[in-house]
C-alpha positions in Angstrom: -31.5 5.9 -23.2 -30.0 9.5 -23.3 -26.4 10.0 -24.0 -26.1 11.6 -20.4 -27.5 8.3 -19.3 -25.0 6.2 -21.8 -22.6 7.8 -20.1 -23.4 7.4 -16.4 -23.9 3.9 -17.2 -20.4 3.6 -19.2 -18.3 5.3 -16.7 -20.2 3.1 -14.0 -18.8 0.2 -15.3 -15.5 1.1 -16.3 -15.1 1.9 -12.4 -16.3 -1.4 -11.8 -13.4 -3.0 -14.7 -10.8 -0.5 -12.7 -11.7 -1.7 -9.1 -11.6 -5.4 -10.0 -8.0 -5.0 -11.2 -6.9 -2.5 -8.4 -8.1 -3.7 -5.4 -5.3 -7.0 -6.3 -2.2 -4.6 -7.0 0.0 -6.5 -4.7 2.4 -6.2 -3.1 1.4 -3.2 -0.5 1.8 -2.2 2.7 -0.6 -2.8 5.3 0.9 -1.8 8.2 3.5 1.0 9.6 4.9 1.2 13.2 7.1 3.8 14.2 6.8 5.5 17.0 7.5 3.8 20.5 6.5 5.0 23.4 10.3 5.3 25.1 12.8 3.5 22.7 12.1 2.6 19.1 14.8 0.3 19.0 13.9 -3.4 18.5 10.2 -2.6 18.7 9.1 -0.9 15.3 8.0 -2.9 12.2 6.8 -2.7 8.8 4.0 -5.6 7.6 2.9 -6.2 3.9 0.4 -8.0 2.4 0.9 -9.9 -1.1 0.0 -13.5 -2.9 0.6 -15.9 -0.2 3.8 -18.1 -1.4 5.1 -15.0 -3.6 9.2 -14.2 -3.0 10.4 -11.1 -1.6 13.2 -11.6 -3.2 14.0 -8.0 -5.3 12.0 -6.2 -3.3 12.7 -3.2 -0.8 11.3 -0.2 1.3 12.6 3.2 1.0 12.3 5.8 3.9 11.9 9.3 2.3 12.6 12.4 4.1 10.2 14.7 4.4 12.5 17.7 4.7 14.5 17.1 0.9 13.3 14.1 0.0 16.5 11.9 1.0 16.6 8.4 1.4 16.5 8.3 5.1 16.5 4.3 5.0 16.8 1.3 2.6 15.6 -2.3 3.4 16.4 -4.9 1.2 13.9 -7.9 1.5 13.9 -11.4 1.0 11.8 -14.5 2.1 8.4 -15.3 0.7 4.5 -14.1 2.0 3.1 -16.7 4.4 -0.3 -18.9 3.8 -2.0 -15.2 5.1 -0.7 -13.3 2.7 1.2 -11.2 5.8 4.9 -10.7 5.8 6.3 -8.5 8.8 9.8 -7.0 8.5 11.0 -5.7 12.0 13.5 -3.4 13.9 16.6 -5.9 14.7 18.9 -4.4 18.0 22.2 -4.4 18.1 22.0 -7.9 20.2 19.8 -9.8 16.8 16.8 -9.4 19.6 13.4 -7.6 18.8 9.8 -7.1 20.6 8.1 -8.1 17.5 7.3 -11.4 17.6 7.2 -14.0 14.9 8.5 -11.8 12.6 9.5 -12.7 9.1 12.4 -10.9 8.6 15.0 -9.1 10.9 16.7 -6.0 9.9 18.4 -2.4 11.5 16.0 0.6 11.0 14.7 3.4 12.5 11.9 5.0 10.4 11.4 8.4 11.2 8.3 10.2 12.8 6.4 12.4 10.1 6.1 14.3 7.7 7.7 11.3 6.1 6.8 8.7 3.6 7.3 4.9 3.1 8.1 3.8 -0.4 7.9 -0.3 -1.8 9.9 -0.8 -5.0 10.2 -3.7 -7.1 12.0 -4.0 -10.3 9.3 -2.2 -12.4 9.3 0.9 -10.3 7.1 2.0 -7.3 4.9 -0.8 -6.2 3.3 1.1 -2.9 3.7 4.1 -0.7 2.5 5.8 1.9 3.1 9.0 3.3 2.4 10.3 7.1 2.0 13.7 9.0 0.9 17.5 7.7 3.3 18.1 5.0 4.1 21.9 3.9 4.6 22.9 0.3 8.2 23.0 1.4 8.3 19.3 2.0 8.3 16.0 0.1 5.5 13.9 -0.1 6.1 10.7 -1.7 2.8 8.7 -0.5 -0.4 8.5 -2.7 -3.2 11.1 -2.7 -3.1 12.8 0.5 -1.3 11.8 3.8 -2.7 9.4 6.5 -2.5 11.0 9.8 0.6 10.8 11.9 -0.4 9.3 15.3 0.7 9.6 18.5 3.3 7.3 20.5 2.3 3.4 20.6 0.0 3.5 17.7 0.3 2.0 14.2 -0.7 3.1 10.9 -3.2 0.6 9.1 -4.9 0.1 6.3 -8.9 -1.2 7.0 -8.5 -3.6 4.6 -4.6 -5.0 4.2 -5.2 -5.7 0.1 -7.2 -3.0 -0.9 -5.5 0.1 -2.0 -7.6 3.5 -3.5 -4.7 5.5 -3.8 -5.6 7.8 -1.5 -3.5 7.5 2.0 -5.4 9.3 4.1 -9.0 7.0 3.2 -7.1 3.7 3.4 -5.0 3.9 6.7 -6.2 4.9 9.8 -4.4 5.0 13.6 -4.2 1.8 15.5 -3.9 2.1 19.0 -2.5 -1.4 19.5 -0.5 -2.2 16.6 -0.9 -5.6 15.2 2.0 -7.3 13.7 1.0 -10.1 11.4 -2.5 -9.4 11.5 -4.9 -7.7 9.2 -8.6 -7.9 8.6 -8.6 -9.1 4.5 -11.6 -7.9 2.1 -13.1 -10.5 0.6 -13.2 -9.4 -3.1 -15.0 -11.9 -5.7 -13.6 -12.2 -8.8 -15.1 -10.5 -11.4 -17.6 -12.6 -13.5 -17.7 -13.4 -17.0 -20.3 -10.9 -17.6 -18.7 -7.9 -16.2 -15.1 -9.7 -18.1 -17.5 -9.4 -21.3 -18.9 -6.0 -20.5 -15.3 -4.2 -20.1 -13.9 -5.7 -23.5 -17.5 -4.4 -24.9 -16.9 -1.0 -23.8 -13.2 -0.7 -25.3 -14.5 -2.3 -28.6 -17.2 0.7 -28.4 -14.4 2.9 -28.1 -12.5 1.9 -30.7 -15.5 2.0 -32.9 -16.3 5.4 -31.9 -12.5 6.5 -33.3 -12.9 4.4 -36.1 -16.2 6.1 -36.8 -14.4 9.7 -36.5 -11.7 9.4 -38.7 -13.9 7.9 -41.6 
C-alpha cells in the first residue's frame, strides 16, 4: 500500500474512533422555540436530549446576546432525563400556567429572536450551544461552526437527530414548522465493535512508535 493510501486509510478510521465517541456527547440541545406567533409568554420552550435517568441537577442554559455578548438569560435546571432521553424546560407566566404541555420543568424566560445564541453549561465548562440568525463581524456568536437559520414566527429550531451533534449548527438543526416539545426522532448509533475498539488503540500505538522511532 502507498503512503498516500496508509494515510487515507488511517485518517478513515480515526474519523470513524472520533464519531463513535461524539455522536454520545450528551447532554445537548435538541430543540429551540422562540418565537410565538403573538405573545411568547407561556408558550416558548427549550428541550434536551441526554442518558435517560441522568440529573439535571448543576446544569443550566445561558442566553447570549448577539449584540455584546451579555448574558441575556440564565436557567438553572434541575430534575432528571425521562426513559426518552427528552427533558423540556418551558416558559412559566406570571400565573405558574404555560402552553407547553407535559413539560419537565417550569421557569420565567423570554429568549430572544436572533442573531443570538443558546449556551448549556455544566460544571466542566460548555457542554452545547447553538447559535441562530445572520450574525455580522460586529456581533457575538457563541454557537458551534456556523449558525442555524433563524426562522420565522411559530417554528422551532431542531436538530434531525436529537443526540447527534457535528459541531456545525447550521448542518444539525433545521426549521420546524410545528414545534414538537418532548419529541425527537433518535439515531440509532451501534456501539463500536471490538474490532474498530482494537483498530483505534492500534493506530495511537503506531503513533507513538513513529515518535519513538524519530527521536532515536
Amino acid at each position: 500500500m502507498h503512503r498516500s493510501q496508509r494515510l487515507v486509510a488511517t485518517l478513515a478510521l480515526v474519523a470513524t474512533c472520533l464519531a463513535a465517541s461524539d455522536a454520545r456527547a450528551l447532554p445537548l440541545i435538541s430543540e429551540v422555540y422562540y418565537d410565538a406567533i403573538g405573545t411568547d409568554d407561556g408558550r416558548g420552550f427549550v428541550e434536551l436530549y441526554g442518558t435517560p435517568g441522568a440529573s439535571l441537577d448543576g446544569l443550566r442554559l445561558e442566553s447570549i446576546n448577539g449584540d455584546g455578548g451579555a448574558v441575556a438569560v440564565r436557567l438553572t435546571l434541575s430534575g432528571s432525563f425521562g426513559g426518552d432521553g427528552l427533558f423540556v424546560v418551558a416558559d412559566r407566566r406570571s400565573d405558574g400556567s404555560t402552553d407547553i404541555a407535559d413539560a419537565d420543568l417550569l421557569l420565567d424566560f423570554d429568549l430572544q429572536n436572533g442573531p443570538d445564541s443558546l449556551v448549556l453549561l455544566g460544571a466542566s465548562g460548555v457542554l452545547d450551544a447553538v447559535g441562530y440568525g445572520v450574525f455580522d463581524a460586529s456581533q457575538v456568536f457563541a454557537g458551534e461552526g456556523a449558525p442555524a437559520s433563524d426562522g420565522p414566527a411559530g417554528a422551532s429550531l431542531a436538530r434531525h437527530f436529537a443526540n447527534l451533534d457535528t459541531g456545525d449548527n447550521a448542518a444539525d438543526f433545521v426549521e420546524l414548522a410545528v414545534p414538537t416539545p418532548g419529541s425527537a426522532p433518535i439515531a440509532a448509533i451501534p456501539e463500536p465493535g471490538t474490532a474498530v475498539l482494537a483498530a483505534c488503540g492500534l493506530v495511537g500505538l503506531a503513533r507513538i512508535g513513529r515518535r519513538r522511532g524519530r527521536r532515536g
